[in-house]
Backbone as ProteinMPNN parsed JSONL, in Angstrom:
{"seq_chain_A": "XXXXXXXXXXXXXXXXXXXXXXXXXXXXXXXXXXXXXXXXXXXXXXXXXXXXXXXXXXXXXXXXXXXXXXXXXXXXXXXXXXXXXXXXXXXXXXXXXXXXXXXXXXXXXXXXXXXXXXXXXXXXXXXXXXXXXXXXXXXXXXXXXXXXXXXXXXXXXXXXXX", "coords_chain_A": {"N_chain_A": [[-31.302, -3.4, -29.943], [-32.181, -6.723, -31.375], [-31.734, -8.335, -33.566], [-30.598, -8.312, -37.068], [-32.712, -7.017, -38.177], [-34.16, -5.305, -37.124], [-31.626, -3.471, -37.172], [-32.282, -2.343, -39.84], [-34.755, -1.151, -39.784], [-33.838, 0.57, -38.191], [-32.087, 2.399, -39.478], [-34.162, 3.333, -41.935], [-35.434, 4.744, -40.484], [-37.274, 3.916, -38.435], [-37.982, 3.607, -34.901], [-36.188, 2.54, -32.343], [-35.76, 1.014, -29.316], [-32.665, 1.363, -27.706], [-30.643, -0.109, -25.662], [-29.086, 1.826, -22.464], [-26.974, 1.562, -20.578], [-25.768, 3.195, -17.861], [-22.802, 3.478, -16.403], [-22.417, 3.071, -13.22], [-20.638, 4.543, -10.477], [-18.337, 2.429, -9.01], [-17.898, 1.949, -5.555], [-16.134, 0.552, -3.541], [-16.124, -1.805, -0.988], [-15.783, -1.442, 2.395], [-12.824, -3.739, 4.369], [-13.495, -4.955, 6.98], [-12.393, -6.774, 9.778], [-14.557, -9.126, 12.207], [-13.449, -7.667, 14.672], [-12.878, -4.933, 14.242], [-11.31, -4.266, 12.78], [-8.93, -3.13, 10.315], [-6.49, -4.948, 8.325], [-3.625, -5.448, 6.624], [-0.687, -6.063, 4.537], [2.766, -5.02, 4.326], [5.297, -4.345, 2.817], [8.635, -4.04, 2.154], [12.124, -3.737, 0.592], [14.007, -6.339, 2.303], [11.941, -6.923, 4.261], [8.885, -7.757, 6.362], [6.41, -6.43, 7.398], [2.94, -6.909, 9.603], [0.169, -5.027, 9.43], [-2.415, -4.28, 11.284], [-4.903, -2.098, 11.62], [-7.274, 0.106, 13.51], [-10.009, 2.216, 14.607], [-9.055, 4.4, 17.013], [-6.522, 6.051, 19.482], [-4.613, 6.792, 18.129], [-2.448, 5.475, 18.414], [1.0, 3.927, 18.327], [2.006, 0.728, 18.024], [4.62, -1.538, 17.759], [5.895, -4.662, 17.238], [5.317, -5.445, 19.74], [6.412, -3.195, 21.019], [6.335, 0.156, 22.006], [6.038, 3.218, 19.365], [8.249, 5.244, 19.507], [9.894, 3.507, 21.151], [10.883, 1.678, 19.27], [11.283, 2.814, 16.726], [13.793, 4.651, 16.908], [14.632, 7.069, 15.74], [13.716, 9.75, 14.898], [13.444, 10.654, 11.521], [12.142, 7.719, 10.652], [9.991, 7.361, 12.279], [8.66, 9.609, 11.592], [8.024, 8.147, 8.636], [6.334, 6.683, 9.556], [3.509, 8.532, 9.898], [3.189, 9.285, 7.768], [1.156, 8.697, 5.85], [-1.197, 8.991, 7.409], [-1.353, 11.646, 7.532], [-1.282, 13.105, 4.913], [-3.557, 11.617, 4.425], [-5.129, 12.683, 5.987], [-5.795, 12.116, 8.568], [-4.884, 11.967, 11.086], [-4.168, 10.866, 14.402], [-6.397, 9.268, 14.501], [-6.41, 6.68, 14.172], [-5.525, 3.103, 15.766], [-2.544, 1.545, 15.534], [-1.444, -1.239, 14.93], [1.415, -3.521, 14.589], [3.287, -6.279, 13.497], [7.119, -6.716, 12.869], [8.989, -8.651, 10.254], [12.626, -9.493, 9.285], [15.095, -7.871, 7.305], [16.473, -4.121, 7.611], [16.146, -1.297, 10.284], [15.095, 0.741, 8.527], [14.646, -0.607, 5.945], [12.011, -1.883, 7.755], [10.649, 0.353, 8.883], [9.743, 1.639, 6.196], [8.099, -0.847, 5.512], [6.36, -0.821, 7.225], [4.964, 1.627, 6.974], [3.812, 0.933, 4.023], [2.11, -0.89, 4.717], [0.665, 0.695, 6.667], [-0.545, 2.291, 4.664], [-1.979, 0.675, 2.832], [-3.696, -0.623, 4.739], [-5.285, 1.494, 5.223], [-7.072, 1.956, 3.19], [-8.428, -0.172, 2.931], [-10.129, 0.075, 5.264], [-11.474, 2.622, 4.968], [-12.331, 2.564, 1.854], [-12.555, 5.164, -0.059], [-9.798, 6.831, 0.638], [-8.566, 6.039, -1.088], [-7.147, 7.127, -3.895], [-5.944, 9.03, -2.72], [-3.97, 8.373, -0.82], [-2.79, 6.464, -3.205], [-1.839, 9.083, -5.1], [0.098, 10.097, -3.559], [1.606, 7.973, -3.41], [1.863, 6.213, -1.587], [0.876, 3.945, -1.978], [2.343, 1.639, -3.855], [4.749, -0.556, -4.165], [7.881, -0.569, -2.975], [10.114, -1.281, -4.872], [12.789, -1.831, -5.099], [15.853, -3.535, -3.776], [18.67, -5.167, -2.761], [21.138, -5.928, -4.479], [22.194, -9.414, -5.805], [25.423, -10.878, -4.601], [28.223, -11.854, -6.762], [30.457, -14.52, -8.711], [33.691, -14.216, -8.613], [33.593, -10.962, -8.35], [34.211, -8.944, -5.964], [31.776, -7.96, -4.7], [28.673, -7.444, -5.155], [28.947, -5.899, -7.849], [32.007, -4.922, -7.485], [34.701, -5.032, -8.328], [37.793, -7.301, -7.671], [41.009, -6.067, -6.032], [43.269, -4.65, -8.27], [46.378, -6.413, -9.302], [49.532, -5.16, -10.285], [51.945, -6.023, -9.901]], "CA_chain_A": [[-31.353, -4.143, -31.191], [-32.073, -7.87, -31.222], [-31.273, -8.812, -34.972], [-30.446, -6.946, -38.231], [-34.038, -6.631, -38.739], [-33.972, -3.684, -35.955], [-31.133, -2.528, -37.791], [-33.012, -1.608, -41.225], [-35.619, -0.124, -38.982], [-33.037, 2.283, -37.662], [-32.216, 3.049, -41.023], [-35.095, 3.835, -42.523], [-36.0, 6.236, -39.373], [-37.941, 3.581, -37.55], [-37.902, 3.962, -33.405], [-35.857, 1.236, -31.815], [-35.379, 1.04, -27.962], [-31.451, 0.939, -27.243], [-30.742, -0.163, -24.026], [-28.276, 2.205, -22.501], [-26.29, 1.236, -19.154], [-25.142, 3.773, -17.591], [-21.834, 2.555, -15.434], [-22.136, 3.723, -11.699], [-19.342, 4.495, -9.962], [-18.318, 1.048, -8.107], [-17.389, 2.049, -3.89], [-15.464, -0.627, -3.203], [-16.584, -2.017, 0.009], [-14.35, -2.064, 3.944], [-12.594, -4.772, 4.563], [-13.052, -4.74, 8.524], [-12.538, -7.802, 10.518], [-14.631, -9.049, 13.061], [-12.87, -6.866, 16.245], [-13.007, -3.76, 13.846], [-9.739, -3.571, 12.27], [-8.08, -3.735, 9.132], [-5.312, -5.714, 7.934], [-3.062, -5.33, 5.415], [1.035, -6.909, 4.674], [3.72, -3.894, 3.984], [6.859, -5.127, 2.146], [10.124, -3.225, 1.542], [13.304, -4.436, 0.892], [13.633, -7.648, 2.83], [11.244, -6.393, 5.697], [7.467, -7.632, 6.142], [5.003, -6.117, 7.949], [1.676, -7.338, 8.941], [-0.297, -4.342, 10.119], [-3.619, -4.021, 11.625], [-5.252, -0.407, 12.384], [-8.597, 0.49, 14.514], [-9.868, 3.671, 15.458], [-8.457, 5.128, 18.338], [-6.122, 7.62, 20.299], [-3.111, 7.3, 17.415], [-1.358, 4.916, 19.612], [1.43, 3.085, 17.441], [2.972, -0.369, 18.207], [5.549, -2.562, 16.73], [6.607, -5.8, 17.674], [4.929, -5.017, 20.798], [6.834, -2.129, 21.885], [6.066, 1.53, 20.935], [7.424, 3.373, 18.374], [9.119, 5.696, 19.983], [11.289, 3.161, 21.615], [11.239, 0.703, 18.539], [12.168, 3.41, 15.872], [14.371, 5.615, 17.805], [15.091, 7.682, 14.668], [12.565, 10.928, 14.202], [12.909, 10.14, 10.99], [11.537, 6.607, 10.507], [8.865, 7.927, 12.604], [8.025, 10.611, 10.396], [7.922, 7.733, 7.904], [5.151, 6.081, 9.723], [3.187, 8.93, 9.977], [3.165, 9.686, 6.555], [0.083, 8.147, 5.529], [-2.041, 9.497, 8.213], [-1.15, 13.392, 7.383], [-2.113, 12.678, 3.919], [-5.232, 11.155, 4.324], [-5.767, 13.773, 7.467], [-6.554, 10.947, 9.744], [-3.826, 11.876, 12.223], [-4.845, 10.851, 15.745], [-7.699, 8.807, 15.134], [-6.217, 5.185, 14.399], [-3.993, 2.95, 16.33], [-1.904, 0.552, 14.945], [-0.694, -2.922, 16.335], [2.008, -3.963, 13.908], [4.641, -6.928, 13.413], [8.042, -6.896, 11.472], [10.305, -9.389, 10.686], [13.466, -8.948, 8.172], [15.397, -6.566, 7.286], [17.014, -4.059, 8.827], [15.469, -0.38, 10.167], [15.135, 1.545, 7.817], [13.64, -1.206, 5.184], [11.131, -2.414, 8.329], [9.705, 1.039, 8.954], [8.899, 1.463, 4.805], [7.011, -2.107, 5.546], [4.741, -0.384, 7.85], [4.504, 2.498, 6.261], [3.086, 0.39, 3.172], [1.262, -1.685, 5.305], [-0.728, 1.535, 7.07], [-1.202, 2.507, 3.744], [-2.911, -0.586, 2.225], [-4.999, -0.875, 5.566], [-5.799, 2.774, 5.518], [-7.491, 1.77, 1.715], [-8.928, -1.039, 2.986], [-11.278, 0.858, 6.452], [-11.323, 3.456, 4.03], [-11.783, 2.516, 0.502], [-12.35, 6.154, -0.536], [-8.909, 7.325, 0.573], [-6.994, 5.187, -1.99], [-6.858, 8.39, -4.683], [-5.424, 10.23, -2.489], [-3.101, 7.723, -0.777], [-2.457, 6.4, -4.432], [-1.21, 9.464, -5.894], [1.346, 10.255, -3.044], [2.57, 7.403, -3.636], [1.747, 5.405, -0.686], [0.515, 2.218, -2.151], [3.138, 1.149, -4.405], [5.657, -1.549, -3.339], [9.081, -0.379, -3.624], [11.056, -3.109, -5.56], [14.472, -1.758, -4.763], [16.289, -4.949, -3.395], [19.829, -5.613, -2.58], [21.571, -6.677, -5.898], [23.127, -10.099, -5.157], [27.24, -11.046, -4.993], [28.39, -12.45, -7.824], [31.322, -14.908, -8.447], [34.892, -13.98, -9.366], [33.443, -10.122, -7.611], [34.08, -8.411, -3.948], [31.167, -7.948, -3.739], [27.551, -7.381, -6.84], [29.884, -5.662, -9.122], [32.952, -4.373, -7.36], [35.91, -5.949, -9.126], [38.865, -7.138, -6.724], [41.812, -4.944, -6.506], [44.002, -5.257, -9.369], [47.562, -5.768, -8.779], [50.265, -5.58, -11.783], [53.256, -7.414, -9.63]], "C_chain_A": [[-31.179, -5.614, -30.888], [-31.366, -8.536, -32.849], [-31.207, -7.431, -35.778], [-32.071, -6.392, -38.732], [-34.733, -5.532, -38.114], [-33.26, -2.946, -36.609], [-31.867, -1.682, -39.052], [-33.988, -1.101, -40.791], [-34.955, 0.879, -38.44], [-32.584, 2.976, -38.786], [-33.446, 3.973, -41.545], [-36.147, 4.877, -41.52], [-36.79, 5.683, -38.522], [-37.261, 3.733, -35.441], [-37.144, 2.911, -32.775], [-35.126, 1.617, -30.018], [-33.776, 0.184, -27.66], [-30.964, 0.69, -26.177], [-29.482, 0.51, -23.739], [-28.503, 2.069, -21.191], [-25.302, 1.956, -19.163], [-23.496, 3.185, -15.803], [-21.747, 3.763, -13.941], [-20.757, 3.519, -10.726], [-19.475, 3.143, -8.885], [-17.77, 1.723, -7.004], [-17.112, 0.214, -3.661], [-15.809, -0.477, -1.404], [-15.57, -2.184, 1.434], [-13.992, -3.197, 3.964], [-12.323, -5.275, 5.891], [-13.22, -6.599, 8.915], [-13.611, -8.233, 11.725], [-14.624, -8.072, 14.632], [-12.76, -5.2, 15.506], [-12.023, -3.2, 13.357], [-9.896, -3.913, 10.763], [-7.06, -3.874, 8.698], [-4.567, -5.732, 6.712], [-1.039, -5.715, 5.274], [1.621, -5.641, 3.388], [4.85, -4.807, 3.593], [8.005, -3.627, 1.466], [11.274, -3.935, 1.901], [12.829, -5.892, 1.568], [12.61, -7.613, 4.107], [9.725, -6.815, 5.297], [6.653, -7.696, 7.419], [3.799, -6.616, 8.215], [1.346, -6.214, 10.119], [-1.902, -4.647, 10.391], [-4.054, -2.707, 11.926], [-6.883, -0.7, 12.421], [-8.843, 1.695, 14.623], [-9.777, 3.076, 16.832], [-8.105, 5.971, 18.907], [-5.393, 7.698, 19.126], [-2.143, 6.402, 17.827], [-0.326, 4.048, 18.452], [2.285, 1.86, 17.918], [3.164, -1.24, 17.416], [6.39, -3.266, 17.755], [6.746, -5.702, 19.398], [5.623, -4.088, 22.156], [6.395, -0.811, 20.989], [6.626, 1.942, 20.126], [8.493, 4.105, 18.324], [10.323, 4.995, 20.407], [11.699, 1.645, 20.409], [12.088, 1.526, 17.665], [12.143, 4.691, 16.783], [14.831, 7.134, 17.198], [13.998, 8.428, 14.644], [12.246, 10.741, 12.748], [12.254, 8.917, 10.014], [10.209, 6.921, 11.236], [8.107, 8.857, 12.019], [7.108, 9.741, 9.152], [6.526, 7.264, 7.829], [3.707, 7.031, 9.796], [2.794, 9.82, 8.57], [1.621, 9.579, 6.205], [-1.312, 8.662, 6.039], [-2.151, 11.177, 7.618], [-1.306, 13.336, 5.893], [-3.433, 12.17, 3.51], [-6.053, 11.979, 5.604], [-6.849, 13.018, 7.815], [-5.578, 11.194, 10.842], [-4.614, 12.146, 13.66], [-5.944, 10.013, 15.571], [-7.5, 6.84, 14.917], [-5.156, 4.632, 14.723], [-3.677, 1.977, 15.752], [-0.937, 0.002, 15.785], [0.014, -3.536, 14.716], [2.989, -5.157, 14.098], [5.68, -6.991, 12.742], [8.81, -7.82, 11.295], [11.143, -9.244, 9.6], [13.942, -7.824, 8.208], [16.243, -5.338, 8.301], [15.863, -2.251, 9.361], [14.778, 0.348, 9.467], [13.81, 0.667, 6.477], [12.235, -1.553, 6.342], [10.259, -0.803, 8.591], [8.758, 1.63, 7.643], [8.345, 0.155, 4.826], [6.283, -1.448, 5.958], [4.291, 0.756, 7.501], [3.446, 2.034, 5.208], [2.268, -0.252, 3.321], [0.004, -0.559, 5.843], [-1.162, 2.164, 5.953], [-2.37, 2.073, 3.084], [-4.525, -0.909, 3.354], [-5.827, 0.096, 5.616], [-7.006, 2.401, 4.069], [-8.706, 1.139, 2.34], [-10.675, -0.807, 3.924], [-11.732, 1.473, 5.641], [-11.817, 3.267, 2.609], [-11.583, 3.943, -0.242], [-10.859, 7.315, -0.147], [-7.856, 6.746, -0.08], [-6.656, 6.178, -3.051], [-5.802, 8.849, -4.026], [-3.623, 9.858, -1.564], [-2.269, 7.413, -2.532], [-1.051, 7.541, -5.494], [-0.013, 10.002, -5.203], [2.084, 9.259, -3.204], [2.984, 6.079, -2.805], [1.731, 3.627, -0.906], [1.438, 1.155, -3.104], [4.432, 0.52, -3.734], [6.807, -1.291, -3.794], [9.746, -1.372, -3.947], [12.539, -3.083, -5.343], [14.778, -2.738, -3.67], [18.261, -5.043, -3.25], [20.478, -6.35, -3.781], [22.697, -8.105, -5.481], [24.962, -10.407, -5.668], [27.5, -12.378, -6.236], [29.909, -13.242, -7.946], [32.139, -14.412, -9.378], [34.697, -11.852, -9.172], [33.59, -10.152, -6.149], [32.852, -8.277, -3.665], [29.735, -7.534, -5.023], [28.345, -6.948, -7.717], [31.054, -4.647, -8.933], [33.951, -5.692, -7.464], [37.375, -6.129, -7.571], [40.002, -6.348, -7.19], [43.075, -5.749, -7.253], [45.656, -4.788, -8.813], [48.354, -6.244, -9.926], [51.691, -6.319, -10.914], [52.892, -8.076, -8.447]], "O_chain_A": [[-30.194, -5.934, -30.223], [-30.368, -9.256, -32.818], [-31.484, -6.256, -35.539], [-32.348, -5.497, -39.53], [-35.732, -4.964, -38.556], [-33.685, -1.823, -36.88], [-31.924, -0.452, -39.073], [-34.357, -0.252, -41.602], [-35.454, 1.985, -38.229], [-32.777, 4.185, -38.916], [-33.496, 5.201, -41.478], [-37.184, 5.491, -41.769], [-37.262, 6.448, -37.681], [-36.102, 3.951, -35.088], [-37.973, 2.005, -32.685], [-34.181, 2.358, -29.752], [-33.61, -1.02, -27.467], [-30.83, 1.741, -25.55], [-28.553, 0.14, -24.457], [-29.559, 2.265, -20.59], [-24.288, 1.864, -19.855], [-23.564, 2.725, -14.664], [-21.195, 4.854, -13.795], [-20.123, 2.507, -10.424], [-20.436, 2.901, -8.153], [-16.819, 2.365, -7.449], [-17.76, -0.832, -3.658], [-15.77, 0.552, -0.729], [-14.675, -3.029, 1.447], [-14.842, -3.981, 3.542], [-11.289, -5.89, 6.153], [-13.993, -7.407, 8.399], [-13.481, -7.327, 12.549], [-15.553, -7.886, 15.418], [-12.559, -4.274, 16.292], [-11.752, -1.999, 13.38], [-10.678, -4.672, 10.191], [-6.422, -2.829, 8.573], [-5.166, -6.132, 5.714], [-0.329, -5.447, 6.243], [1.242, -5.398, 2.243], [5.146, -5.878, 4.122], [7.956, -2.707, 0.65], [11.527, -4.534, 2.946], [11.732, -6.439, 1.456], [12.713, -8.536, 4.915], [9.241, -6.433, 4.232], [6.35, -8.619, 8.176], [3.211, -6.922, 7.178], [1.83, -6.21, 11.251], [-2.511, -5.307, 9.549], [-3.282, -2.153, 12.709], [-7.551, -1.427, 11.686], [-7.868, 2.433, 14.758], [-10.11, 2.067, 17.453], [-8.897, 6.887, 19.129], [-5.37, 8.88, 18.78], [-0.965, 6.627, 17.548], [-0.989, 3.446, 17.608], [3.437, 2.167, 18.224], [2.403, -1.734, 16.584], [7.156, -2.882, 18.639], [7.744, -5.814, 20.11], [5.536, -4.117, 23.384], [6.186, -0.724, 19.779], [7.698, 1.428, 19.805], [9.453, 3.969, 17.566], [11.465, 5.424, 20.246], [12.56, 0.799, 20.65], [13.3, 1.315, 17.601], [11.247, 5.416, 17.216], [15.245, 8.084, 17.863], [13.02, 7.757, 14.315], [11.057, 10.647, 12.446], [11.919, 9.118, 8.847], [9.221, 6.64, 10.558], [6.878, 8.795, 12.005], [6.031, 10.131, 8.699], [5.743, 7.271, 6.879], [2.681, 6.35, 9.758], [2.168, 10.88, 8.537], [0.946, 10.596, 6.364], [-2.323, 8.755, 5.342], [-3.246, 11.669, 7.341], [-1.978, 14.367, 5.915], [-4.117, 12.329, 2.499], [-7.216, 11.873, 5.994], [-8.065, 13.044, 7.623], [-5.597, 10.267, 11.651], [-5.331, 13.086, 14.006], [-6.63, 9.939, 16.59], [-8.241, 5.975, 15.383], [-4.04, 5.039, 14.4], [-4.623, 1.32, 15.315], [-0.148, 0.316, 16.677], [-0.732, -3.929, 13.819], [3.664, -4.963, 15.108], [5.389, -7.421, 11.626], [9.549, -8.008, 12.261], [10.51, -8.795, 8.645], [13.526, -6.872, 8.869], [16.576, -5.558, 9.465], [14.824, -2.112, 8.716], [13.657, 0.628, 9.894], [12.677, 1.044, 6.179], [11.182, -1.479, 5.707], [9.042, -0.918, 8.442], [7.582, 1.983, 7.734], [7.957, -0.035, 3.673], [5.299, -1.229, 5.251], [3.098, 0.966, 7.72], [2.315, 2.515, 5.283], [1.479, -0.47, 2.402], [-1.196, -0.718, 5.617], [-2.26, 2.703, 6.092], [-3.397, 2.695, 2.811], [-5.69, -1.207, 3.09], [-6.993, -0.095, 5.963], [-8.082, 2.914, 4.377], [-9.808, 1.687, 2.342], [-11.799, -1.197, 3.606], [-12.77, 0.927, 5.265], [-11.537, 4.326, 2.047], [-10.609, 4.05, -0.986], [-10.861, 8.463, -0.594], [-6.651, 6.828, 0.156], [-5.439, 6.077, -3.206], [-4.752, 9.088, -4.622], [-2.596, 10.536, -1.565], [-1.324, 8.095, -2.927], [-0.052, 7.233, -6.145], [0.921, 10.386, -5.906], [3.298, 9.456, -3.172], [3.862, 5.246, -3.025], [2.228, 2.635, -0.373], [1.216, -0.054, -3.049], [5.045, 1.109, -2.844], [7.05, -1.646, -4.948], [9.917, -2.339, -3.205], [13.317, -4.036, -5.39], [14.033, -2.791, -2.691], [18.803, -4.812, -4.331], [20.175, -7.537, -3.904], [23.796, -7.913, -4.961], [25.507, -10.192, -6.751], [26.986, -13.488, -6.375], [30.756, -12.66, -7.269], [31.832, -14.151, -10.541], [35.562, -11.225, -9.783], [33.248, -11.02, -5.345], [32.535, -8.417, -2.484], [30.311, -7.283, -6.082], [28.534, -7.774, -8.609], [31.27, -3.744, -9.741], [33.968, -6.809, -6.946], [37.712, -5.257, -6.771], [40.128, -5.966, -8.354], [43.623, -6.83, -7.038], [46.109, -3.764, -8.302], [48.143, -7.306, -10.513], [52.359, -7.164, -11.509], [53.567, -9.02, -8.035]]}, "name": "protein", "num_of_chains": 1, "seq": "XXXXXXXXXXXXXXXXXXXXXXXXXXXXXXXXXXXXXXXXXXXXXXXXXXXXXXXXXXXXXXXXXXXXXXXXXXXXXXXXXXXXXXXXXXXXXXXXXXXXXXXXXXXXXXXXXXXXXXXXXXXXXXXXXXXXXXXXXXXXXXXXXXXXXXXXXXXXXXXXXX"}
């Protein structure tokens, strides 16, 4: 329909050519670099990540040691491996990570969120499935700060009656 003068032709039963656009599913496109990676910045707690992943063997490094001897903890390693066994990619990309901040525990949920976001990124069609585990969302839990005339965010000093 260009004017109302189409309309009273659809009225009165005349033929009018409606243009109908049908919406195709958009594939969001890789976001590979150059050298064949993709990049993506993990954040938890005070901890940030900048990961890169490639295919490969699986190989994982952080802060250019492995992760075996970075996170010594099975499970923080588990953590990192999350992502992969969900998107049943395990074994085929390696990741070259950095962290700074934070302490364990918040730095391996950085790279966790970080191989998430990159996994999206090589990937775009595994963000559903990342997505609804839960992967891609930035945990906001934060350290509540100390407050004055408190011991410590909201533990009161000890009360003494003499």
């Amino acid at each position: 329909m260009a004017d109302l003068g189409d309309l009273k032709d659809l009225v009165e039963g005349g033929d009018v050519a409606v243009a109908t656009t049908e919406a195709a599913p958009v594939v969001a496109e890789p976001k590979i670099d150059a050298q064949g990676r993709a990049y993506a910045t993990g954040k938890r707690k005070n901890a940030i990540a900048r990961v890169w992943i490639k295919p490969g063997s699986g190989k994982v490094t952080v802060n250019g040691r492995d992760q075996e001897t970075y996170f010594a903890r099975p499970v923080l390693r588990m953590l990192l491996n999350q992502p992969f066994q969900v998107a049943e990619r395990e074994g085929q990309f390696d990741v070259v990570a950095t962290v700074t901040g934070g302490g364990l525990s918040g730095q391996a949920g950085a790279v966790r969120h970080g191989i998430s976001k990159a996994l999206t990124y090589y990937e775009p069609a595994l963000r559903g499935v990342l997505k609804s585990g839960g992967f891609l969302t930035r945990d906001s839990r934060v350290v509540e700060r100390k407050k004055y005339g408190r011991a410590k965010a909201r533990r009161s000093f000890q009360f003494s009656k003499r």
